[in-house]
Structure formats: C-alpha cells, structure tokens
matplotlib code that plots the C-alpha trace (Angstrom):
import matplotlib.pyplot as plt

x = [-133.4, -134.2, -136.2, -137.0, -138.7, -140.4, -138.2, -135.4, -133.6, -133.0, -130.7, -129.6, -127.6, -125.8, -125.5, -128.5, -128.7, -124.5, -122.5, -119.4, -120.0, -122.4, -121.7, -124.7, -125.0, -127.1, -128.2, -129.8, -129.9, -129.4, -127.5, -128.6, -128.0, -127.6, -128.3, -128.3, -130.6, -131.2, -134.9, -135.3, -134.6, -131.5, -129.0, -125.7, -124.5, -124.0, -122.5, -123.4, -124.4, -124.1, -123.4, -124.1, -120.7, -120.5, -118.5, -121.0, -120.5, -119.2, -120.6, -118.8, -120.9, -118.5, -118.3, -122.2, -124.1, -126.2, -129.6, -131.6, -130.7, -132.5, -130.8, -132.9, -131.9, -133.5, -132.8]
y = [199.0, 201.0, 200.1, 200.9, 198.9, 200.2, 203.3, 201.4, 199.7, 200.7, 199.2, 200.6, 198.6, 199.8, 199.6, 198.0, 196.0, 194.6, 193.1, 192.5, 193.6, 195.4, 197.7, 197.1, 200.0, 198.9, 201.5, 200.4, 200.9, 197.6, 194.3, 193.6, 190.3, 191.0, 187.7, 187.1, 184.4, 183.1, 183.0, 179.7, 181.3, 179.2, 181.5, 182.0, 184.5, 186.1, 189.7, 190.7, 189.0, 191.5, 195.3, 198.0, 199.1, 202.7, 200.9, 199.7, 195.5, 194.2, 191.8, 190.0, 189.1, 187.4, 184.2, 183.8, 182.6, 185.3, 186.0, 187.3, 187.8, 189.0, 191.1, 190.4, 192.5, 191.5, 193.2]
z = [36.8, 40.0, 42.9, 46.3, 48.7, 52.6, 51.9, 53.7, 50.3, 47.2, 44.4, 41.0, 38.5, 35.5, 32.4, 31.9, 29.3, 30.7, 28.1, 30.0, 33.2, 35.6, 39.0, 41.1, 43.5, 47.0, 49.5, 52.9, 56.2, 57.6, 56.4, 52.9, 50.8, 47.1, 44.9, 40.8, 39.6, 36.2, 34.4, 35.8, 39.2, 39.8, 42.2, 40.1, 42.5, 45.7, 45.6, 49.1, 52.6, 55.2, 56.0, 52.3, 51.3, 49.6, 46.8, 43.6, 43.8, 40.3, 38.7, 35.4, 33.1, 30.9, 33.2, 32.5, 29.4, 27.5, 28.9, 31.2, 35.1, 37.3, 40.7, 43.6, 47.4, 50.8, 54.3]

ax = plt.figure().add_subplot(projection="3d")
ax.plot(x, y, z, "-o")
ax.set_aspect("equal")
plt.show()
C-alpha cells in the first residue's frame, strides 16, 4: 500500500500481503510517528516517533497473530 498525504508524507510498505515480516519505508519532511494497529484499532506498535530515517523500519510479523494490520503515519 502507498499513500501520500498534503504532498508532505508518503509511506510505502512491502511485501504486501507480509508473512514474516514487512520494511515500511516513510518519507516526510518533518517528524513523523509511524503506528500498527489491529482491525479493532488497538495500537500493537510503534515503529517511529520522531525525525524520517532513510532506512525502511522493520516490522516482524511473526510476534503477531494472523490478520489484518493496518500502518497508520501522522506529521
């Protein structure tokens, strides 16, 4: 899944559908937090709270039940 949002973010996360795990690649020009929630909307986890990094954030997979997550990024 891609997105962009006000031109000023934009987030790409691969593969997608993730077995075992999942880079999540952020691109903004401010600080950004990057959070995971499940389909109840319950935060399982926080890959980034501050400056974008050039580095894709990992995400493992295998420490969470099978389903559906959904990657959510705010400046």
């Amino acid at each position: 899944m891609t997105g962009e949002f006000d031109g000023a973010l934009a987030l790409a996360v691969y593969p997608n559908p993730a077995a075992s795990q999942a880079a999540i690649r952020v691109s903004a020009a401010s600080d950004v937090r990057v959070v995971v929630y499940d389909v109840l909307g319950r935060e399982v986890a926080v890959l980034l709270d501050g400056p974008a990094t050039a580095a894709p954030l990992r995400l493992d997979a295998q420490d969470l039940p099978t389903g559906l997550y959904v990657v959510r990024a705010t400046t």
